[in-house]
C-alpha positions as CSV (number, residue, x, y, z in Angstrom):
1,X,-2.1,-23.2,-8.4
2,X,-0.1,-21.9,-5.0
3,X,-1.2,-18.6,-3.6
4,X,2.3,-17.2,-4.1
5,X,2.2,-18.1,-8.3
6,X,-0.6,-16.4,-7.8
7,X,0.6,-13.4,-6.5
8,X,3.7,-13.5,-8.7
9,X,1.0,-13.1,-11.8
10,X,-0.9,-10.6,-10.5
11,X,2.0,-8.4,-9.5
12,X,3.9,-9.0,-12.9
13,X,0.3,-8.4,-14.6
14,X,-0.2,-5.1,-12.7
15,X,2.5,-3.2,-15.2
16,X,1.3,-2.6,-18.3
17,X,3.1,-1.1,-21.1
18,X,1.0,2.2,-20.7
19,X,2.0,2.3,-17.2
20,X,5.5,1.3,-18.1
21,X,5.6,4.0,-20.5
22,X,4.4,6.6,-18.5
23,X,6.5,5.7,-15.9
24,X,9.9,6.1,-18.1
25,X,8.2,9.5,-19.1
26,X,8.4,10.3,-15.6
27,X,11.6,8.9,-15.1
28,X,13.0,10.5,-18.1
29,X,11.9,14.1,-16.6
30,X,12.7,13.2,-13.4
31,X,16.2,13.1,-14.5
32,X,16.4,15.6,-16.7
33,X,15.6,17.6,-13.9
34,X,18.6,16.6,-11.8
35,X,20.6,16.7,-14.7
36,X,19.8,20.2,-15.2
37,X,20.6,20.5,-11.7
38,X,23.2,18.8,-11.6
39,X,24.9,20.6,-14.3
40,X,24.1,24.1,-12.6
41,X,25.7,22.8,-9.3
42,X,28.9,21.4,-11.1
43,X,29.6,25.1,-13.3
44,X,29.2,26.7,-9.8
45,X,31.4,24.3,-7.5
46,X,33.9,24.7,-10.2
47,X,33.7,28.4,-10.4
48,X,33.8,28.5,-6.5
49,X,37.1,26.4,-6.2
50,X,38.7,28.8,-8.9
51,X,38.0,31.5,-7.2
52,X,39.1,30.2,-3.9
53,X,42.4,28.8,-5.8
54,X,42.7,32.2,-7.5
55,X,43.2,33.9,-4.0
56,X,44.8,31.2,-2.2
57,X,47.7,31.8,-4.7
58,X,47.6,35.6,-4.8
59,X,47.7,35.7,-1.4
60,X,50.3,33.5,-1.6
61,X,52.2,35.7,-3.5
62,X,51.7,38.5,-1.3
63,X,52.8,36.8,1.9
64,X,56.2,35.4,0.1
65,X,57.0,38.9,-1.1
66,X,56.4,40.9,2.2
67,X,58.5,38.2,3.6
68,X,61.4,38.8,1.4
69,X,61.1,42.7,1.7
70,X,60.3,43.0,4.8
71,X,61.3,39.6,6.9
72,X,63.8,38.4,9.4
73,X,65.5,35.0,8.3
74,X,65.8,34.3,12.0
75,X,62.3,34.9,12.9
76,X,59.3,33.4,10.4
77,X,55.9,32.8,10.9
78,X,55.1,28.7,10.8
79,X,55.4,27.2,7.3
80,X,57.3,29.7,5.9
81,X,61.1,30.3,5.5
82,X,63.3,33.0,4.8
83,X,67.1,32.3,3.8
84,X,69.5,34.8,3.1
85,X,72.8,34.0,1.2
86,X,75.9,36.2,0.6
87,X,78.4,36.0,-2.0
88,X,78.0,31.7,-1.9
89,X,78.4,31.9,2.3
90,X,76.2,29.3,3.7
91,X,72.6,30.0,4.1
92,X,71.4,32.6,7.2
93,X,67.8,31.3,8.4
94,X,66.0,29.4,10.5
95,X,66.4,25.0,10.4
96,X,64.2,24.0,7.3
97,X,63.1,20.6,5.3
98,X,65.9,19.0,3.9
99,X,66.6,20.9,0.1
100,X,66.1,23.7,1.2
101,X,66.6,26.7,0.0
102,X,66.6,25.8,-3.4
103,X,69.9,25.5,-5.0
104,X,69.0,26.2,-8.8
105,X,66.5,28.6,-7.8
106,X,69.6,30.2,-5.8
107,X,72.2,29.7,-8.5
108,X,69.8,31.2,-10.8
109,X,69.4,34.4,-9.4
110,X,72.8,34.5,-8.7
111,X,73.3,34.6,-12.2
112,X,71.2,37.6,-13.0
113,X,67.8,35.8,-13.3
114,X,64.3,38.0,-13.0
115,X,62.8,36.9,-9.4
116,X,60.9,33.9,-10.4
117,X,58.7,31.7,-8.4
118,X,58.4,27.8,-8.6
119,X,56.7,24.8,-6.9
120,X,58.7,22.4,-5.3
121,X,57.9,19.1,-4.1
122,X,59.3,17.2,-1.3
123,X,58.5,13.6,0.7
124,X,54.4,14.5,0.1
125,X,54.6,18.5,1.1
126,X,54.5,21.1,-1.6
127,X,56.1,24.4,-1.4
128,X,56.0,27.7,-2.7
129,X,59.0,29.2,-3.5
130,X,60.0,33.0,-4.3
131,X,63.5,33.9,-4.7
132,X,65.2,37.5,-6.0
133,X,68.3,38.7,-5.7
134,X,69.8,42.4,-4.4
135,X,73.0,43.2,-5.2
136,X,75.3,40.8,-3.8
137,X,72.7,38.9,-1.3
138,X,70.5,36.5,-2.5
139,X,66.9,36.1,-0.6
140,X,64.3,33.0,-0.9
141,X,61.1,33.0,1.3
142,X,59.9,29.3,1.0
143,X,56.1,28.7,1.7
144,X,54.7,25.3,2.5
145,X,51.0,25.2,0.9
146,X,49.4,22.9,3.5
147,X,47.0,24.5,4.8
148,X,46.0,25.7,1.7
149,X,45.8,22.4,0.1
150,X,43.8,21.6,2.7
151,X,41.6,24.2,2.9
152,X,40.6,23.0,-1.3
153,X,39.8,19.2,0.0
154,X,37.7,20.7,2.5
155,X,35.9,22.9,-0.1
156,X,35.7,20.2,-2.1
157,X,34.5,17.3,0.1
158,X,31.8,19.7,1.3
159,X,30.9,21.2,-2.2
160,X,30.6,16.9,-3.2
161,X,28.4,16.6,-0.7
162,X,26.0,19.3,-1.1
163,X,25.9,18.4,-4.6
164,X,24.9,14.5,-3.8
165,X,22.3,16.3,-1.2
166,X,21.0,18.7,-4.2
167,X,20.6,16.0,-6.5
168,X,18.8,13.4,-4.7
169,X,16.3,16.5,-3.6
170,X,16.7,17.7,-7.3
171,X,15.1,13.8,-8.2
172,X,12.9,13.6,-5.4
173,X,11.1,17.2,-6.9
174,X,11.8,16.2,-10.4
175,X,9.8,12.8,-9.4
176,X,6.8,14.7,-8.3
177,X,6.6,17.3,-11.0
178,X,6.8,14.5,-13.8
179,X,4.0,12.5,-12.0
180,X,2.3,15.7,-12.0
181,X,3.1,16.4,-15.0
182,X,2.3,13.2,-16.3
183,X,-0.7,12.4,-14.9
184,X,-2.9,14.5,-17.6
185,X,-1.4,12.2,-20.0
186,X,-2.5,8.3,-18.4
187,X,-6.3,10.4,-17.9
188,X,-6.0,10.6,-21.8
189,X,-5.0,7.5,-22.7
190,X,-8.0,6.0,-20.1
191,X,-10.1,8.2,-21.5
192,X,-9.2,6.8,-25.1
193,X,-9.8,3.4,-24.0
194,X,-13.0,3.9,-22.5
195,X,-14.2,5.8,-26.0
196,X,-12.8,3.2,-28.2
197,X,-14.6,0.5,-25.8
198,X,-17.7,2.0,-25.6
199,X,-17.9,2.8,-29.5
200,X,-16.9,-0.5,-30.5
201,X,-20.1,-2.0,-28.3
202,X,-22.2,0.5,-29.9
203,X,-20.9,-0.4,-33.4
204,X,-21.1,-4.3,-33.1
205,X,-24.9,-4.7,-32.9
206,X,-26.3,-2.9,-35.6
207,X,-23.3,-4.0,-37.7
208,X,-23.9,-8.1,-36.3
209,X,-27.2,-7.7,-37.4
210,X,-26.3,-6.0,-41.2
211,X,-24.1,-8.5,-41.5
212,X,-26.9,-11.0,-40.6
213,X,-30.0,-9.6,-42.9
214,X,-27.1,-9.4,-45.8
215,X,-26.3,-13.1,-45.1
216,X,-29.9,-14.3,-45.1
217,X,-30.7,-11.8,-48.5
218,X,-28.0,-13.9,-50.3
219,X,-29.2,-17.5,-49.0
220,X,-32.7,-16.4,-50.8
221,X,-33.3,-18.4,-54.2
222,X,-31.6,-17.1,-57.2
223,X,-35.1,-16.1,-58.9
224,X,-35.1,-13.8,-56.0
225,X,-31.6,-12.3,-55.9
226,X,-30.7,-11.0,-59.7
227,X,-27.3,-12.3,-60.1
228,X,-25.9,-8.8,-59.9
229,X,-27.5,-7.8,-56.8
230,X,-26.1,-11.3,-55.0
231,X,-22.8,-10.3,-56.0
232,X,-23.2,-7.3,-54.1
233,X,-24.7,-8.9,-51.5
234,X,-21.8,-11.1,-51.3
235,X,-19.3,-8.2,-51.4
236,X,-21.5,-6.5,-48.5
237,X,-21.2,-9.7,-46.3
238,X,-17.4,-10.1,-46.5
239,X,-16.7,-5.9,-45.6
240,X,-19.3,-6.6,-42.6
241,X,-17.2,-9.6,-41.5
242,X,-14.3,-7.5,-41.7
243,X,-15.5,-4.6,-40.3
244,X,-17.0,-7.4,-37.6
245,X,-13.3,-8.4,-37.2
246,X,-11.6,-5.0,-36.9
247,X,-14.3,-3.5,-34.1
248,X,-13.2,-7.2,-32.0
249,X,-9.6,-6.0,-32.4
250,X,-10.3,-2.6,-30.8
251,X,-12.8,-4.4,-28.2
252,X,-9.6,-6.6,-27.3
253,X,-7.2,-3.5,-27.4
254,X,-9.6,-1.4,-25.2
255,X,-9.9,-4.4,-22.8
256,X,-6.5,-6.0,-22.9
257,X,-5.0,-4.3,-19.8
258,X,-8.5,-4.2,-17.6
259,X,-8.9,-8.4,-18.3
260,X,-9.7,-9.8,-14.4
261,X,-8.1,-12.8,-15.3
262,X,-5.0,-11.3,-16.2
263,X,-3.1,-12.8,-13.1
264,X,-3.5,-16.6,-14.1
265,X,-1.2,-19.2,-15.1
266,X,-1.8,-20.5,-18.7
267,X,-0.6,-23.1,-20.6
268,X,0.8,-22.1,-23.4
269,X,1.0,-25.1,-25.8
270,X,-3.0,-25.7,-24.6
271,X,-4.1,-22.4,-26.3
272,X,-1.4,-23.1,-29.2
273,X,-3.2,-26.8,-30.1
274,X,-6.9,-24.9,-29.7
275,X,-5.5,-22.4,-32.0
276,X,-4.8,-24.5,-34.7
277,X,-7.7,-27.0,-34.6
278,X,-9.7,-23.9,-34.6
279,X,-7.6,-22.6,-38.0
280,X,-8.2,-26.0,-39.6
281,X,-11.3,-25.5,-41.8
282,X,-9.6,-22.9,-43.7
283,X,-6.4,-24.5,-44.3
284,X,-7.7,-25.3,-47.5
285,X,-5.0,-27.9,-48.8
286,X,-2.5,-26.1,-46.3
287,X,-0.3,-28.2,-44.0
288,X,0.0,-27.2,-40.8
289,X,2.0,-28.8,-38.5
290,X,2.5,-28.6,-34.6
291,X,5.9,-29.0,-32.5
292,X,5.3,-28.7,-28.9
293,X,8.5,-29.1,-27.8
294,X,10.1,-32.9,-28.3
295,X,6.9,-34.4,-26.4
296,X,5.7,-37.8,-27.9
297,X,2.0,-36.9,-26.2
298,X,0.3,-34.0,-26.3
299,X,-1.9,-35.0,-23.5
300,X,1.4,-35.3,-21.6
301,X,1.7,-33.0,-18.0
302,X,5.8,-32.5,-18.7
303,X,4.6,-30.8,-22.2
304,X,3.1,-27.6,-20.6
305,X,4.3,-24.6,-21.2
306,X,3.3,-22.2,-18.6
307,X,3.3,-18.4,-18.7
308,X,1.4,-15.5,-16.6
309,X,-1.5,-13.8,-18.3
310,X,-4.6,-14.3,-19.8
311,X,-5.7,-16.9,-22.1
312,X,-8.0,-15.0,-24.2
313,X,-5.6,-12.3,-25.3
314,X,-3.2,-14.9,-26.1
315,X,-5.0,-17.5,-27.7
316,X,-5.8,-14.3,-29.8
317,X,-2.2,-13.7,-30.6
318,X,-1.9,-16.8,-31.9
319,X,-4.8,-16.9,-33.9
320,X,-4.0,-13.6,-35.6
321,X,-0.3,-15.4,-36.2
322,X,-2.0,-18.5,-37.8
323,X,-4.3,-16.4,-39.5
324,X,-1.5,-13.8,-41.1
325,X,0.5,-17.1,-42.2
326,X,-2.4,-18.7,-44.1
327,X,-3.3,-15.3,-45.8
328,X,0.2,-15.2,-47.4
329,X,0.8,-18.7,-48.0
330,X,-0.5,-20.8,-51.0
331,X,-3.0,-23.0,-51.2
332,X,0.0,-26.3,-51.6
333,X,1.9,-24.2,-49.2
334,X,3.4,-25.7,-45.5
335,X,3.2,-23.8,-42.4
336,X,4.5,-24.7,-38.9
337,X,3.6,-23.6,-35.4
338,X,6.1,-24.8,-32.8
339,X,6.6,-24.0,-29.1
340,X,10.0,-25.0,-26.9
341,X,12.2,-23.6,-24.1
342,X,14.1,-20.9,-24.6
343,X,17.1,-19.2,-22.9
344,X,16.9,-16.9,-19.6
345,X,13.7,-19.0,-18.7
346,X,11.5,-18.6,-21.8
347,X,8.8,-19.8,-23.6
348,X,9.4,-19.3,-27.8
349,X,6.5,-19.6,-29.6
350,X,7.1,-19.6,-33.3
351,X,5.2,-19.5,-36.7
352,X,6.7,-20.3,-39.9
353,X,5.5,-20.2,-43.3
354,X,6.7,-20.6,-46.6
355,X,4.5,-18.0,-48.3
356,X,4.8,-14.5,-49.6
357,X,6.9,-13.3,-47.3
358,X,7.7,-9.4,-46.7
359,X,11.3,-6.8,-47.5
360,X,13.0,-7.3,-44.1
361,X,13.0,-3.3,-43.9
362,X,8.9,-3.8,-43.4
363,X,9.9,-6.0,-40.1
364,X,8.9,-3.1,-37.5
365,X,6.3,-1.2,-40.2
366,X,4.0,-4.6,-40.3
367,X,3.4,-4.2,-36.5
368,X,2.0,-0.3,-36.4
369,X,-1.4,0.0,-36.4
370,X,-3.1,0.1,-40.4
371,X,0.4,0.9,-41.5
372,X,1.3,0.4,-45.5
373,X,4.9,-1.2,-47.2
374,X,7.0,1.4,-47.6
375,X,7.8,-0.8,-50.9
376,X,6.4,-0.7,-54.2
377,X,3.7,-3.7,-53.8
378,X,-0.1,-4.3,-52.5
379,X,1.3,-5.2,-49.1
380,X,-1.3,-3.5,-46.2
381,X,-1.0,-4.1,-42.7
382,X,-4.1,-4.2,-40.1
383,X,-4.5,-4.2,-36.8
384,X,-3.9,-8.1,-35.9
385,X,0.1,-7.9,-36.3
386,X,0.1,-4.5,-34.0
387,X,-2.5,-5.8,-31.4
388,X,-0.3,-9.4,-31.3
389,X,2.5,-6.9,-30.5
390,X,0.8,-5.2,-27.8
391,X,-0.4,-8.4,-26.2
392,X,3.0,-9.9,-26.4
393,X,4.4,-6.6,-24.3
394,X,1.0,-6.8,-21.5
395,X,2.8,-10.3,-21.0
396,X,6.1,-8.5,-20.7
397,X,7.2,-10.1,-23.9
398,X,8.3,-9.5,-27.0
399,X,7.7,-10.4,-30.9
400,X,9.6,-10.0,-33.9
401,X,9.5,-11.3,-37.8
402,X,11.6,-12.3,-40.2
403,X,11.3,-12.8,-43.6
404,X,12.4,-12.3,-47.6
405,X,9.9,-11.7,-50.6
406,X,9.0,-15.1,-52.0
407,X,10.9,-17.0,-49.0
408,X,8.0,-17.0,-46.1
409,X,8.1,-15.4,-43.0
410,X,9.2,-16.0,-39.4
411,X,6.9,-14.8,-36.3
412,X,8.9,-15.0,-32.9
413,X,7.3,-14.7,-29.7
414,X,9.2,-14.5,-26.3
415,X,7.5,-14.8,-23.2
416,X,9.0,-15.2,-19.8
417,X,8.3,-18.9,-18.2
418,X,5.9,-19.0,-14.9
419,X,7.8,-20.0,-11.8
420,X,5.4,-22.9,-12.0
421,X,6.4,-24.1,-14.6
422,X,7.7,-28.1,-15.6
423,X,10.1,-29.1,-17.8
424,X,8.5,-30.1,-20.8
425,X,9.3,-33.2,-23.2
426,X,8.1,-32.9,-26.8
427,X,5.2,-33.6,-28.8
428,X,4.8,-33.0,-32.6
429,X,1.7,-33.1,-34.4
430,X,0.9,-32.4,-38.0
431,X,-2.0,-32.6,-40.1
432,X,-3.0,-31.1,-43.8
């Protein structure tokens, strides 16, 4: 194996889904943060340019109406006109754009109209226009809005850019308080791991060797063991086994993100094939068959499947897979375990059955920890199905079921494909 796959493992096997998670949660605050900030910034830019358009058009109003009581035609300030027209004569003011003054504004206080002020625009300029009329002579004072326009990009190119500033600070602070904030959190969930670690290796001993003395009391001769007691004997050794199974979930749980060999470059199919010839004894009449791809030879090199990650947590996902789909299948029943390419370089592992099956609605519940149908029916689920989920994820996968009562059930896994990894050609075993 290259240095660089190597690398590629380790770094991909760095981010575990309680680091993922507590990164979003820091994310997530991170940006409400901003958002908040953002939100703050935007109500007050906006208020700011109203206010600032607010007095750019009073004062405006102001300038065009000293102007008309108070101006010269001949002799205007820049950007503003004054035109003064008698009985229809033409226009007394200084040269102006081409329209004006404003004929309908004109005509209309010629015709007895209230002063009225309008916006009129012309070849890209706007202009403010005020026109009243007294007695015979007819006034307009004619603005051109400009500056003032340009006085509102500049506020708001400048209020844009303080906002961009204040929101990238806003993230950079929002950032470090969710770390902060967050970093009670990841000591918990350490901390929780480390307990359920250290009370699982505390609980296996004495419970291997209960399970052990119980085994060797019901091997005794039956003149020894009353038949009642050896049925209780019997139902004593099958609770320790699965007590014995349970604490070797939690052992794998606790360890699953702390494995040192985390970073390798498995083989897929490899575990798959040591899965199921470990599965055989208790197929009991089963068939179980194998598809690795469309290989002809198992011991083929082009048949490997290769994936970053451990092989103990996921020869253990498949086990729990295997085991799930002979609990729920019949004795006559068929179940299949086949591995191929998938799309966006990945490696689908699947398990079929024609057993039981499960209400599609259960498809999520069945992978929480000790969760329970939320259907009428003796359906329980364990830890196996949630602790093949959260291997699945540590590989930066992902696993999902199918199924319909009395139709079997469908397990999916999806893990991305090493960079290592050959093109396979298929191989299919089956055995009963």
């Amino acid at each position: 194996m290259s240095r660089t796959a190597m690398t590629l493992g380790r770094r991909r096997s760095a981010v575990t889904p309680e680091r993922r998670m507590l990164a979003r949660a820091t994310a997530v605050l991170a940006c409400r943060i901003a958002a908040g900030f953002l939100a703050a910034l935007t109500l007050l830019g906006f208020s700011i340019y109203r206010v600032v358009l607010t007095e750019q058009h009073n004062q405006a109003r102001q300038q065009l109406e000293f102007e008309l009581a108070f101006g010269n035609p001949d002799q205007t300030t820049p950007c503003l006109w004054l035109f003064e027209i008698v009985d229809g004569q033409t226009p007394r003011g200084r040269a102006a754009p081409e329209g004006l003054p404003l004929a309908s504004a004109v005509a209309a206080a010629r015709d007895g109209a209230p002063p009225k002020r309008t916006s009129w625009a012309s070849h890209g300029a706007v202009y403010d226009v005020l026109t009243v009329r007294h007695g015979d002579v007819v006034r307009q004072a004619v603005l051109d809005t400009w500056y003032q326009q340009a006085d509102l990009d500049h506020l708001v190119r400048a209020l844009v850019l303080v906002g961009l500033l204040g929101v990238g600070a806003a993230t950079i602070v929002g950032a470090e308080v969710g770390r902060r904030s967050i970093a009670p959190l990841g000591d918990a969930l350490a901390k929780q791991r480390r307990f359920v670690a250290d009370a699982s290796h505390e609980l296996r001993t004495p419970l291997t060797r209960l399970h052990t003395r119980a085994q060797l009391l019901l091997r005794k001769p039956a003149e020894q063991v009353p038949e009642p007691l050896a049925k209780e004997l019997g139902a004593l050794v099958r609770a320790a086994g699965e007590l014995n199974e349970l604490i070797e979930d939690l052992l794998v749980s606790a360890a699953l993100h702390n494995d040192p060999e985390r970073s390798r470059i498995v083989d897929l199919a490899a575990l798959a094939l040591e899965a199921a010839e470990a599965e055989r004894p208790r197929l009991n009449g089963r068939t179980l068959e194998v598809e690795i791809g469309d290989c002809e030879a198992a011991a083929d090199a082009a048949c490997a499947f290769l994936v970053n990650g451990a092989d103990s947590p996921l020869r253990r996902m498949i086990a729990t897979l295997l085991d799930n789909a002979i609990g729920h299948t019949e004795a006559s029943g068929r179940i299949r375990l086949r591995i191929r390419s998938a799309d966006r370089g990945l490696v689908e592992l699947e398990v079929t059955d024609d057993g039981t099956g499960f209400d599609q609605a259960d498809s999520e519940r069945i992978f929480e920890r000790f969760a329970q149908s939320g259907h009428p029916g003796p359906h329980r689920f364990g830890l196996g199905l949630a602790l093949a989920r959260e291997i699945a994820a540590d590989h930066a996968g992902t696993i999902r079921a199918e199924s319909r009562p009395g139709r079997g059930a469908i397990f999916t896994v999806r893990l991305p494909a090493a960079k290592a990894a050959v093109e396979p050609t298929p191989v299919t075993q089956a055995s009963s």
